[in-house]
C-alpha angles and dihedrals in degrees: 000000000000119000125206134219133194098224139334096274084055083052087045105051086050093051106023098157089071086217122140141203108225108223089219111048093012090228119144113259142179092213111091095200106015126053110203094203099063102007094243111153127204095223102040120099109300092039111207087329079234096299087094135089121254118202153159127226097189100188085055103040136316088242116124115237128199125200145164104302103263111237100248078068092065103037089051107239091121 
């Protein structure tokens, strides 16, 4: 599933802690597509192997990115 957003500042309201899941080592990180404790990238190979976030950013591209899972994913809220 892939969400859109109007613009960064839409991406950012929703997940305003800027933390990050890796989708390797699972550790909580600040960083959306590398993580600096096993070296695993977002955007490498294997992608986020489906533990990651998929999104729009229309004002920017209408490319999907996908990056690390942000933290209010995993607590619920949203």
């Amino acid at each position: 599933m892939c969400e859109r957003f109007k613009s960064e500042r839409d991406f950012n309201n929703k997940f305003p802690s800027g933390f990050y899941i890796c989708a390797y080592c699972e550790k909580i990180i600040t960083d959306k597509k590398l993580c600096p404790y096993c070296g695993f990238r977002a955007d490498g190979l294997l992608k986020t192997m489906g533990k990651g976030y998929k999104f729009i950013i229309e004002e920017i591209s209408d490319e999907v990115q996908e990056i690390f899972k942000p933290i209010e994913r995993n607590s619920g809220r949203t």
